[in-house]
C-alpha positions as semicolon CSV with decimal commas, in nm:
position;residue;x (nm);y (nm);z (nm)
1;X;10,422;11,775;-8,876
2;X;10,154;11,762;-9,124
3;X;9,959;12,101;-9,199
4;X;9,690;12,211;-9,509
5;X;9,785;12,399;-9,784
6;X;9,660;12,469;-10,127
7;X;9,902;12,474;-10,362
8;X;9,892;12,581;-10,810
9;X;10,192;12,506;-10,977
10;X;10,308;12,649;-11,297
11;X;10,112;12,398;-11,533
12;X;9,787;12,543;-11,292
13;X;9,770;12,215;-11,163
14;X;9,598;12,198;-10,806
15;X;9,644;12,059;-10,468
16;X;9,455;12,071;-10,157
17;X;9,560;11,846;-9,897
18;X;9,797;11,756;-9,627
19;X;10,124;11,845;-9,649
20;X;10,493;11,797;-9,562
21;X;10,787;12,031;-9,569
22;X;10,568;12,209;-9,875
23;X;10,506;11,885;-10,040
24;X;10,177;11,635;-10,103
25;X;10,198;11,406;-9,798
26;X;9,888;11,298;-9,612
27;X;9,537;11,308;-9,724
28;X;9,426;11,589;-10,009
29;X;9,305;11,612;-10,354
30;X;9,507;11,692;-10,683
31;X;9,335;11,831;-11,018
32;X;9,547;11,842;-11,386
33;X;9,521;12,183;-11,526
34;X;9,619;12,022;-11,855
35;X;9,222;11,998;-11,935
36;X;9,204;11,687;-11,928
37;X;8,975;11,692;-11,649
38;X;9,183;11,418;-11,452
39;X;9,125;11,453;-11,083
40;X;9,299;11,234;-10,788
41;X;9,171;11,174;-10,425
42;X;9,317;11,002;-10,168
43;X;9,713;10,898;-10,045
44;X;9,983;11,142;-10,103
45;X;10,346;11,051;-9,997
46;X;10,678;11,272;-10,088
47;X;10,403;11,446;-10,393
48;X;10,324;11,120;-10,511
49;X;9,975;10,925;-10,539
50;X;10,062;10,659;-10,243
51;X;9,860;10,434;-10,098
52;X;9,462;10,413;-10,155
53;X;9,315;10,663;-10,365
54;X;9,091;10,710;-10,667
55;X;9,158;10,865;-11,039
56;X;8,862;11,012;-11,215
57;X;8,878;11,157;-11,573
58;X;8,664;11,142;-11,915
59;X;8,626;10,820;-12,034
60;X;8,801;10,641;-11,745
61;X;8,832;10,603;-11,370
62;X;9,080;10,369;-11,159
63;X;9,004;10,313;-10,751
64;X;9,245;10,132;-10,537
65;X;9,598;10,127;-10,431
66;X;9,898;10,336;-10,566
67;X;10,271;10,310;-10,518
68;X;10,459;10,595;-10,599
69;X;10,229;10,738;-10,876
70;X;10,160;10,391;-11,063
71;X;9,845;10,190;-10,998
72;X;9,975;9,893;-10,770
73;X;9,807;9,627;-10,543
74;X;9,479;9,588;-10,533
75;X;9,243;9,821;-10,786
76;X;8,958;9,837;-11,019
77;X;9,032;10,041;-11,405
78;X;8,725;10,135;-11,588
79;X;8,737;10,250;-11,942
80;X;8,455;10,413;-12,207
81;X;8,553;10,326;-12,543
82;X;8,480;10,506;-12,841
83;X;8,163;10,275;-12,930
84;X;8,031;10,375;-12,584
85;X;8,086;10,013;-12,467
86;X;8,264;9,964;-12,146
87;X;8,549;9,769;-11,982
88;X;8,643;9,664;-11,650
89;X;8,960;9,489;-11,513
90;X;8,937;9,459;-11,105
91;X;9,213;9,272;-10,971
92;X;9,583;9,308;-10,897
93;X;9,842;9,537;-10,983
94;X;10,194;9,597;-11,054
95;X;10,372;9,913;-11,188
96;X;10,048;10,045;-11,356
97;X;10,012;9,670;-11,542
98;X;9,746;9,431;-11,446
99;X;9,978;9,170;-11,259
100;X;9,833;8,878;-11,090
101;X;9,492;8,744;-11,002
102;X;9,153;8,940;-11,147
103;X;8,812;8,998;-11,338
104;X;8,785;9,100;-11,688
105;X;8,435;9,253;-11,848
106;X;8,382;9,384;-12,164
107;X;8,064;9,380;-12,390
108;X;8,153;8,991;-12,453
109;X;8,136;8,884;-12,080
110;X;8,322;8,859;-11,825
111;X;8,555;8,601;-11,670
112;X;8,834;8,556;-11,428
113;X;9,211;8,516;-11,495
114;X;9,566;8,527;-11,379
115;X;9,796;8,829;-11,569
116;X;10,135;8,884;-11,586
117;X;10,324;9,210;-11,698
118;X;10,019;9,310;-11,812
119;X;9,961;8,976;-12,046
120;X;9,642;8,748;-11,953
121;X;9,868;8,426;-11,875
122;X;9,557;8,186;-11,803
123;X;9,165;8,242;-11,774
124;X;9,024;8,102;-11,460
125;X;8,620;8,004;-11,339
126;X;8,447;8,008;-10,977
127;X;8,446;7,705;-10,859
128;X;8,377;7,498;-10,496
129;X;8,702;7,420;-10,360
130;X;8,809;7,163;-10,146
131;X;9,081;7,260;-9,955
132;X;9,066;6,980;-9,657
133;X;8,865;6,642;-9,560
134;X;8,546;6,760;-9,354
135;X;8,217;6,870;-9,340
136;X;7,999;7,145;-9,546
137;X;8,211;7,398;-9,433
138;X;8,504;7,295;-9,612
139;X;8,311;7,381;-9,922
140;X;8,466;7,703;-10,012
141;X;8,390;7,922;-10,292
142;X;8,710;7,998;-10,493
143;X;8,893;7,993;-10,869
144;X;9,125;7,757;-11,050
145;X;9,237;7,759;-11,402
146;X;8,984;7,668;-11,679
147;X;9,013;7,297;-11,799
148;X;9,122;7,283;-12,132
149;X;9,014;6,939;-12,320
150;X;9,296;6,696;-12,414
151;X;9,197;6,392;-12,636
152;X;8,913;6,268;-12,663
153;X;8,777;6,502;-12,455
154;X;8,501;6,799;-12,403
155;X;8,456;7,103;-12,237
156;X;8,181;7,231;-12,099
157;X;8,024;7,576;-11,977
158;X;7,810;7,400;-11,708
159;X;7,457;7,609;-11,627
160;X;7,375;7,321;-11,331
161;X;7,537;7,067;-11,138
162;X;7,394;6,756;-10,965
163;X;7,422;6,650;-10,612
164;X;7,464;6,290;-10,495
165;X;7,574;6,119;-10,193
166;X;7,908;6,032;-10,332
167;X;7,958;6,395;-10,350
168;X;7,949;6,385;-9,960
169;X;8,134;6,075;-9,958
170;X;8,462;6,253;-10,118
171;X;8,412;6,524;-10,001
172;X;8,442;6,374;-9,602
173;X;8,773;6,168;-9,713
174;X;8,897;5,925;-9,464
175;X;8,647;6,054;-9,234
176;X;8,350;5,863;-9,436
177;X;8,231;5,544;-9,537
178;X;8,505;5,543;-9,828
179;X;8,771;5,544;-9,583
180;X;8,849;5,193;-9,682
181;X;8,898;5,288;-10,020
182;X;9,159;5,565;-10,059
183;X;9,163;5,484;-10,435
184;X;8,864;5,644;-10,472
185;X;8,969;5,977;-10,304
186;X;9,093;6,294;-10,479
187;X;9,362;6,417;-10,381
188;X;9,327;6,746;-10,215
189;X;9,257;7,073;-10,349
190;X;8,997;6,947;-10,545
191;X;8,623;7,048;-10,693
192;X;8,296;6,809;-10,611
193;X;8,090;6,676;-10,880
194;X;8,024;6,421;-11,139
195;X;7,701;6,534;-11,270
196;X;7,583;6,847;-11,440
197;X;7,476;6,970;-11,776
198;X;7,523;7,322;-11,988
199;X;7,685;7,401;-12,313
200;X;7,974;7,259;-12,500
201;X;8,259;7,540;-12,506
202;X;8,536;7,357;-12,655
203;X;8,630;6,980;-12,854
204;X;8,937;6,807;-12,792
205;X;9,153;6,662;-13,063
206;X;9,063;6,284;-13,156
207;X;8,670;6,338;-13,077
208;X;8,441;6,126;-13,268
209;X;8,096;6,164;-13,088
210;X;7,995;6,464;-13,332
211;X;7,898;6,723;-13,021
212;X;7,975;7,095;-13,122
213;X;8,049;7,384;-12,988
214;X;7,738;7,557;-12,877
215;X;7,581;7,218;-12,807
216;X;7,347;7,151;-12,514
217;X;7,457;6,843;-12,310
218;X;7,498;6,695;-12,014
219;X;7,760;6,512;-11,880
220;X;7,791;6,177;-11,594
221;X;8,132;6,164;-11,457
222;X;8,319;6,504;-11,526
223;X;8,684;6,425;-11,470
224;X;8,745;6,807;-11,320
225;X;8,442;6,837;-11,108
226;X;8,088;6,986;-11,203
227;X;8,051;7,266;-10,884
228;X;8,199;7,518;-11,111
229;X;8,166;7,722;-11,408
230;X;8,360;7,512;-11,642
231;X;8,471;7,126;-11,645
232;X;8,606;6,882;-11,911
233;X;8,479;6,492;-11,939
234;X;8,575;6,242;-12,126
235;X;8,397;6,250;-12,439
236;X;8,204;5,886;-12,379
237;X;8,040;6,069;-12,109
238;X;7,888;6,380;-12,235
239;X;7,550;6,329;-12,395
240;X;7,322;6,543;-12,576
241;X;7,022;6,701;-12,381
242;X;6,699;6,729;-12,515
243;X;6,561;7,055;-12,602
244;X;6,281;6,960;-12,395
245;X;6,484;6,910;-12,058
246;X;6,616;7,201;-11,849
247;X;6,980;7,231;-11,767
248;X;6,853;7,156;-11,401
249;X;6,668;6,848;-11,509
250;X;6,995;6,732;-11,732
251;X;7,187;6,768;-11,426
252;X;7,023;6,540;-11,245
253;X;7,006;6,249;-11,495
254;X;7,361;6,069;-11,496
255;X;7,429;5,899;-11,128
256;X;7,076;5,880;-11,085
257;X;6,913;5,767;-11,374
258;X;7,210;5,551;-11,460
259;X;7,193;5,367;-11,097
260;X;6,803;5,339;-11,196
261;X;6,891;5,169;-11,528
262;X;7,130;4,948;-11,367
263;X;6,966;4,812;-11,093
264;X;6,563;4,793;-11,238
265;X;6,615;4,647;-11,605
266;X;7,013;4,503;-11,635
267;X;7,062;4,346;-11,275
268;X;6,681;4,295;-11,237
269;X;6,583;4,205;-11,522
270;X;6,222;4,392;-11,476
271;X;6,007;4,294;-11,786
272;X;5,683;4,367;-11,897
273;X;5,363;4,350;-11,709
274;X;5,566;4,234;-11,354
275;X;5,527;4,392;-11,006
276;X;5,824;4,595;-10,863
277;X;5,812;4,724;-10,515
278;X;6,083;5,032;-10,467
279;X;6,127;5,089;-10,091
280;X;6,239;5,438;-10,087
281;X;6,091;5,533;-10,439
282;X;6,118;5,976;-10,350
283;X;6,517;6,013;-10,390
284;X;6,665;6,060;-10,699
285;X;6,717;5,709;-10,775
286;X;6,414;5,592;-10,666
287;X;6,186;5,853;-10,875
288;X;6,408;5,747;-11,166
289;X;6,363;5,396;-11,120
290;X;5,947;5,459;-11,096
291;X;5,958;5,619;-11,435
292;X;6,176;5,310;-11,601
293;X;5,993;5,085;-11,417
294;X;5,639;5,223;-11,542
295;X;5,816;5,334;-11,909
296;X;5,870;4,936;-11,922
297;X;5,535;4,829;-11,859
298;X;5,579;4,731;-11,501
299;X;5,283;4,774;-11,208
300;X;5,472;4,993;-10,934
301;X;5,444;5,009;-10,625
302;X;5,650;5,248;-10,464
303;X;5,723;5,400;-10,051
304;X;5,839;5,729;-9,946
305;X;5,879;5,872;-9,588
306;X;5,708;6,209;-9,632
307;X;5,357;6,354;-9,764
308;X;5,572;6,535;-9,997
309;X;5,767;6,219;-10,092
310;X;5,461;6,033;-10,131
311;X;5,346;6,346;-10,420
312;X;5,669;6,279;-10,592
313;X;5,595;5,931;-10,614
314;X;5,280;5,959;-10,746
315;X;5,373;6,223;-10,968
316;X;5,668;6,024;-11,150
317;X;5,408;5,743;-11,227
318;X;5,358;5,472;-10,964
319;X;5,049;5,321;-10,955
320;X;5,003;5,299;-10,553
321;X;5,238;5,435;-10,292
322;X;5,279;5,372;-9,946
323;X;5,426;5,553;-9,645
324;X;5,710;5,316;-9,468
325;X;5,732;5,558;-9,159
326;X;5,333;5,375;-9,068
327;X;5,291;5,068;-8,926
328;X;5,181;4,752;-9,160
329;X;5,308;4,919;-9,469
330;X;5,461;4,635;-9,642
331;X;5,102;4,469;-9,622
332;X;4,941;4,812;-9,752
333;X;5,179;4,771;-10,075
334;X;5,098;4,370;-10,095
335;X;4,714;4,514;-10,083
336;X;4,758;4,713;-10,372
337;X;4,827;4,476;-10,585
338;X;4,560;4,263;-10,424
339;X;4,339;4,519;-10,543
340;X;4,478;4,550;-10,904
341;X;4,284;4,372;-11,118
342;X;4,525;4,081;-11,330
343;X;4,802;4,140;-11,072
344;X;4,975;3,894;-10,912
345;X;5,008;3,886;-10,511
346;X;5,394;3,957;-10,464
347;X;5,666;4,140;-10,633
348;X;5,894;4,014;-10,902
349;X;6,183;4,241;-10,809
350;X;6,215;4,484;-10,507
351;X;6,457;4,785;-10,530
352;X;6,570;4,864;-10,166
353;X;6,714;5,230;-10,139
354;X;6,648;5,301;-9,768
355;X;6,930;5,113;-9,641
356;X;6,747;4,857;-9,436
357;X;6,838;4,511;-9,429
């Protein structure tokens, strides 16, 4: 039966706390008297720190599990150094060595990593796991090890990552409209994302497109998936972003923009001084496509579904815009070029991107 005792030993250290047959068992509180100032709170079994508990002393202070006096399982080690910097490993533990999965901070950072024995065996980043086929919900917040770049390729330290609906097509698996096409699948666990843009971190061997380290870029077609902290791409796909364009704005340029390209000027063939309609002009695509379309010299004409999409519109550069949720709006967009002086009365080329045919 467990009573409370206080108990000074020889070397004056203390105990307070529950007890057992004389000993530390239970609950209770043990100061050094070594002046060190070293004072432990929490688990005591057999006279030894067991279970949870914290250690608090000058210049460093470790809260979380113990096993027979030596920091193991889950804990968090804090340390002052001399310089008055600080340090901070939370994470697992073995046998008073960091041992297994954790976070690292110092003055450089932070980032997490796997240890063993005490030795860092591989960093690892956050990063969207996919664990199963399915909805949003199988969009799960977790780590993996950091990509390292192999030939020819580049690593980046991504500050945004774009969204697009073959994001959601992956991400549903055979449950989606690539069902059909299983080649075009990953295979399970796996991180979204092709787009996204941030800083180059490290170069492969055999690169040849002259980006740095420290470089702002952004990237269509990351081979490791953009919805984390880190990715590697092929270097053919990694671009240099303007100092001009946010990380957010970089992001968004590769599936997009590259669609926009694709269809409007090398499928299309849009030239100078024709009339494009684009049904659907307020999605990604279709904005880009407005701003190629007017960047080329072309007299837009461009729908959207929403006041708000109609702004966009407007505000990327078409010259009349039209609401395709009202009634007679393909004659409203035939009107407006009716009502353009030197235009023409139909449309040279007609991007469709709301999936009506």
């Amino acid at each position: 039966m467990a009573t409370s005792e206080r108990i000074v030993d020889e070397n004056g250290d203390i105990y307070e706390g529950e007890t057992h047959e004389g000993v530390p068992h239970g609950t209770g509180i043990y100061e050094f008297g070594d002046g060190s100032g070293q004072r432990y709170a929490g688990q005591f079994m057999n006279g030894a720190f067991h279970g949870a508990g914290a250690m608090r002393g000058p210049g460093a202070s470790y809260e979380g599990q113990w096993h027979q006096a030596a920091r193991h399982g889950s804990g968090t080690l804090e340390r002052t150094l001399g310089d008055g910097t600080t340090t901070r490993y939370a994470g697992e533990w073995r046998n008073n060595k960091k041992h297994g999965k954790g976070e690292w901070t110092d003055a450089e950072g932070s980032y997490h990593g796997v240890w063993g024995d005490g030795n860092l065996t591989h960093k690892e980043c956050r990063a969207i796991m996919v664990q199963s086929f399915g909805g949003p919900e199988v969009l799960q917040m977790g780590t993996k090890a950091i990509p390292e770049p192999q030939e020819a390729q580049i690593q980046i330290h991504l500050a945004a990552s774009g969204v697009n609906p073959s994001d959601t097509y992956q991400r549903l698996g055979p449950l989606g409209p690539w069902a059909a096409m299983p080649h075009l699948l990953p295979q399970i666990p796996f991180t979204p994302g092709k787009d996204g843009a941030g800083v180059v971190t490290a170069v492969g061997p055999g690169c040849s497109s002259g980006l740095q380290v420290g470089d702002r870029v952004y990237c269509a077609g990351a081979l490791t998936g953009t919805m984390a902290e880190y990715c590697v791409c092929n270097e053919r796909t990694v671009y240099p972003l303007p100092a001009a364009m946010s990380f957010e704005q970089g992001a968004c340029v590769g599936v997009p923009c590259a669609t926009a390209y694709r269809a409007l000027l090398q499928r299309g063939g849009a030239t100078n001084g024709e009339c494009v309609f684009i049904h659907g002009a307020s999605g990604a695509v279709g904005l880009a496509a407005t701003q190629l379309a007017r960047a080329e010299g072309c007299f837009v004409v461009g729908s959207a579904g929403s006041e708000a999409g109609v702004e966009a519109v407007k505000t990327a550069g078409a010259n009349a815009v039209v609401n395709h949720r009202q009634e007679g709006y393909l004659e409203e967009a035939k009107a407006a070029l009716r009502a353009a002086e030197g235009q023409p009365s139909g449309f040279a080329l007609v991007l469709e991107m709301t999936g009506t045919w």
